[in-house]
C-alpha positions in Angstrom: -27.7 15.9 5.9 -29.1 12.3 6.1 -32.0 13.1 3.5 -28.7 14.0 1.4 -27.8 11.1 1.8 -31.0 9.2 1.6 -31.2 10.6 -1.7 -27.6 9.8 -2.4 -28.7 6.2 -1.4 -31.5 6.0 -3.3 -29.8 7.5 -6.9 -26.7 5.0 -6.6 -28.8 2.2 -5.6 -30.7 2.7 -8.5 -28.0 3.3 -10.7 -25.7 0.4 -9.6 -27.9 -2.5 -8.6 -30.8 -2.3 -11.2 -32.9 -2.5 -8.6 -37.2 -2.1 -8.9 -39.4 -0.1 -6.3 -41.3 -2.7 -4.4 -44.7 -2.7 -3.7 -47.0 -4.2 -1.3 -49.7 -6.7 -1.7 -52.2 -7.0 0.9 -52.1 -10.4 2.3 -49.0 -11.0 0.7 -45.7 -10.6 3.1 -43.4 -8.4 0.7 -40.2 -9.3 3.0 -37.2 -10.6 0.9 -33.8 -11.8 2.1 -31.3 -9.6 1.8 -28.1 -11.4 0.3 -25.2 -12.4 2.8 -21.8 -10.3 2.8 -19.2 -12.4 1.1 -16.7 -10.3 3.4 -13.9 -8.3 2.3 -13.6 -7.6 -1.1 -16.2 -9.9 -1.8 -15.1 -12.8 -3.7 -11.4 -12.1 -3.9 -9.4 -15.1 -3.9 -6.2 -14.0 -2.8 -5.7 -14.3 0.8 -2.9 -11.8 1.2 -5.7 -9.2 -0.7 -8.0 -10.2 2.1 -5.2 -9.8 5.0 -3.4 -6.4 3.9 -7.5 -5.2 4.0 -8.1 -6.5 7.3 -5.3 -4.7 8.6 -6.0 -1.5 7.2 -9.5 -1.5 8.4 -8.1 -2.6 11.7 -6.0 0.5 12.6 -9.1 2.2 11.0 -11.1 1.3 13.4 -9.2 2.2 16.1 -9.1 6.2 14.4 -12.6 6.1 14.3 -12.9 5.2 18.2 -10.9 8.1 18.6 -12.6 10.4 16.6 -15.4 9.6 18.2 -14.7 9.5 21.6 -13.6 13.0 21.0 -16.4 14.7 18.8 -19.0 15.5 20.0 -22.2 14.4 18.0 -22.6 17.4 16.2 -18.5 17.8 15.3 -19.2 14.3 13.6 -22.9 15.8 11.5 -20.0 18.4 10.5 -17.4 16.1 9.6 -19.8 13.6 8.3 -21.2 16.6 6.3 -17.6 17.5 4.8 -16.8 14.0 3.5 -20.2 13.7 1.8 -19.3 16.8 0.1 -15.9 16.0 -0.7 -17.0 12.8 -2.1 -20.1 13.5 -3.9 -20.4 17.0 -4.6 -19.3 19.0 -7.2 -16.2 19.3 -5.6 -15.9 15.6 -6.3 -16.4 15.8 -10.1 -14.4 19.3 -10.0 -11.2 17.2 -8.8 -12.0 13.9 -10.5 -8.7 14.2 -12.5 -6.5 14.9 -9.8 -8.5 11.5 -7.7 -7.7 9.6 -10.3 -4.1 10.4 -10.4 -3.8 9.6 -7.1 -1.5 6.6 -6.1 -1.2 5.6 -1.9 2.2 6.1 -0.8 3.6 2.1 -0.9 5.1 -0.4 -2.7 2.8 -3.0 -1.9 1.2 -4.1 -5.3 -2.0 -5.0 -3.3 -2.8 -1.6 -2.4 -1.4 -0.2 -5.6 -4.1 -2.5 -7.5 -7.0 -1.9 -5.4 -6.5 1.8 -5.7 -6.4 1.3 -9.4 -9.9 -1.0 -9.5 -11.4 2.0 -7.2 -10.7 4.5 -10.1 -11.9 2.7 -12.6 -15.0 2.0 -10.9 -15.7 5.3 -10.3 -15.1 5.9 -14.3 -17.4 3.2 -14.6 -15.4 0.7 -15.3 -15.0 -2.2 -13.6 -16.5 -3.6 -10.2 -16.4 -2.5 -7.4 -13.5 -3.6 -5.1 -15.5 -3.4 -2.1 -19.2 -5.0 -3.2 -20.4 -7.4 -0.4 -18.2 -5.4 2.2 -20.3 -4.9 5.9 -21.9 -1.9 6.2 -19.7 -0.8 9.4 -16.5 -2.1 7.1 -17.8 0.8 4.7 -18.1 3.4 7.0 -14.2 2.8 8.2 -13.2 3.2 4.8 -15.7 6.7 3.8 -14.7 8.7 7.0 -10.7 7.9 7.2 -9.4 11.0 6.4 -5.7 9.5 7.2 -4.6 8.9 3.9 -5.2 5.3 4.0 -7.2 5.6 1.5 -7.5 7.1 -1.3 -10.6 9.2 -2.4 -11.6 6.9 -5.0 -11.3 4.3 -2.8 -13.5 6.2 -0.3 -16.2 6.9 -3.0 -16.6 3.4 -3.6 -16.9 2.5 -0.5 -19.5 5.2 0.1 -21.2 3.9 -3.3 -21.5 0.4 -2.0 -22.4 1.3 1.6 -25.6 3.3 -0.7 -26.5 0.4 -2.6 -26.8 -1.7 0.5 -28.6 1.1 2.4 -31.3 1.5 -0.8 -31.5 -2.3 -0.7 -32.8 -2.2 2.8 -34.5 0.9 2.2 -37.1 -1.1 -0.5 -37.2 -3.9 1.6 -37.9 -2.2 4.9 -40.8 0.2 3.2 -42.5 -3.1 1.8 -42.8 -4.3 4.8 -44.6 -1.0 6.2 -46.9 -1.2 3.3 -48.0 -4.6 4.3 -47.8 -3.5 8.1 -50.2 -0.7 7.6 -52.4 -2.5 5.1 -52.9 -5.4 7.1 -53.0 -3.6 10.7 -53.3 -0.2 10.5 -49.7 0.3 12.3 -46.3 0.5 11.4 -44.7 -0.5 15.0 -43.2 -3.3 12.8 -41.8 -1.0 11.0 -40.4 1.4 13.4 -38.4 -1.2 15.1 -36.8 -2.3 12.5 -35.8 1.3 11.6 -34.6 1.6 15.3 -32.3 -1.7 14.9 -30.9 -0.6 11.5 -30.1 3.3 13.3 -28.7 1.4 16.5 -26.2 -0.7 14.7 -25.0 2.2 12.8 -21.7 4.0 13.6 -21.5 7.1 15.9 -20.6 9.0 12.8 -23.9 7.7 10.5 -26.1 8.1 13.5 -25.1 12.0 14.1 -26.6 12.4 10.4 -30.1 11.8 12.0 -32.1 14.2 14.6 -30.8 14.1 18.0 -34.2 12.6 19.2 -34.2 10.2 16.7 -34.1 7.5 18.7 -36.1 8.6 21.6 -39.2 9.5 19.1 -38.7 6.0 17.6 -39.0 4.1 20.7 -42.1 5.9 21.8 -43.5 5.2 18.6 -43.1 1.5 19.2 -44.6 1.9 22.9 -47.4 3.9 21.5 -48.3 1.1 18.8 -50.6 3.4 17.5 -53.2 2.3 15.1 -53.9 4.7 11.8 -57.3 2.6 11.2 -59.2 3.5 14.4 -57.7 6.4 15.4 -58.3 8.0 11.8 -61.0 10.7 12.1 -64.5 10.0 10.4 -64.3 10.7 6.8 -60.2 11.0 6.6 -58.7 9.2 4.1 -56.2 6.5 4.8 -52.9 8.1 4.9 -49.8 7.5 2.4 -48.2 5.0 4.2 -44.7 4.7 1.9 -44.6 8.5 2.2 -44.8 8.5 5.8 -42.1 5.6 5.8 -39.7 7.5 3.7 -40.4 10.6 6.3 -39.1 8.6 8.8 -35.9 7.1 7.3 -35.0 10.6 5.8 -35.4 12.1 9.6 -38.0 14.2 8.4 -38.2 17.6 10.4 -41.9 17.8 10.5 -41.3 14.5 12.6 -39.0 14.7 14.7 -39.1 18.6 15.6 -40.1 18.1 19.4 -42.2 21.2 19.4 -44.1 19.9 16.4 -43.8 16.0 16.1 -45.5 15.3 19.6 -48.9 14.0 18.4 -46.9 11.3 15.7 -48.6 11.9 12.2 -52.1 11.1 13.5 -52.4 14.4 11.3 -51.1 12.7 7.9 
């Protein structure tokens, strides 16, 4: 599921921020900042935009506190797994024409319009109504089955919540590169993976192995060293491949009868 959407991350954030693979330079720290959310919808001007928003997400939020309080972790993978599907399958492209005829059930001329910028976004016209939005701002949005929502507003948000994600995904695999290049470790690395999987919501983490987190922090305890532990003769290991292992949740890492000795095998 999360390599799904890993790869879901990766195509959008491609597609809708332009962005270049980034590569590191020994001796050169590849770290760039990542640009500050403006907040919702971004640079929108008009305060009662902003205020009808910030209501909406607040009665969101408290759904999703429900939600999860009652699902267990692997009833959210499964939910998680159905919204993905309903939003970026071929299900998704199937229904386009009825999404787009879709219209929320209000008179307000706020919600009315935003629904309207979300479909013509996702026809590509347009901007996004929710670019800059917080990460945890787009997850309320994706996962609210209510009817809140509409689907094209949810596939925005979803899109934006990717570009960010690929944003930080170049940045954060950089910074391994230089890590391993420098130092022969990527404990760097791995704790900034486990802050970015710990500030996720319940429903985004159950897209990752169960032991995710547990195999991350003994990483970091382990600080393991790829330069002398590496086995005479063994070639220094792929370490953007290995990154991209971990942020996809890779199975040959984190399967507890397999992933025990790390990747000292890589």
């Amino acid at each position: 599921m999360v390599n799904s959407l890993n790869n879901f991350a990766a195509n959008s954030g491609q597609a809708l921020a332009g962005t270049k693979k980034l590569t590191a330079t020994p001796g050169k720290n590849p770290g760039v900042n990542q640009s500050t959310p403006q907040g919702p919808l971004g640079n929108a001007r008009d305060s009662s935009t902003v205020s009808t928003l910030a209501s909406q997400l607040s009665e969101a939020s408290v759904r999703a506190q429900a939600r999860d309080a009652r699902l267990t972790r692997t009833e959210l993978s499964s939910m998680a797994n159905n919204t993905f599907n309903e939003l970026v399958s071929a299900n998704y492209t199937a229904n386009k024409s009825t999404y787009d005829s879709e219209v929320p059930d209000t008179d307000s001329a706020t919600l009315l319009a935003r629904a309207k910028s979300a479909t013509q976004y996702t026809n590509g016209l347009g901007k996004n109504p929710f670019s800059g939005m917080p990460m945890d701002q787009l997850a309320l949005i994706t996962y609210d089955d209510s009817g809140t929502f509409t689907i094209n507003e949810r596939r925005a948000a979803l899109e934006e919540s990717a570009k960010q994600e690929f944003a930080w995904r170049q940045k954060v695999v950089a910074e391994a590169e230089f890590e391993y290049n420098n130092t022969g470790k990527l404990t760097n690395f791995s704790k900034s993976v486990l802050d970015h999987y710990k500030g996720l919501p319940p429903v985004q983490q159950a897209q990752y192995p169960n032991n995710y987190e547990a195999k991350l922090k003994h990483w970091i305890d382990l600080d393991f060293n790829y330069f002398t532990n590496v086995a005479e003769g063994k070639k220094k290991m792929d370490a953007e491949s290995f990154a991209g292992k971990i942020l996809d949740g890779d199975n040959s890492l984190f399967d507890d009868t397999t992933s025990s000795k790390q990747a000292t095998s890589t």
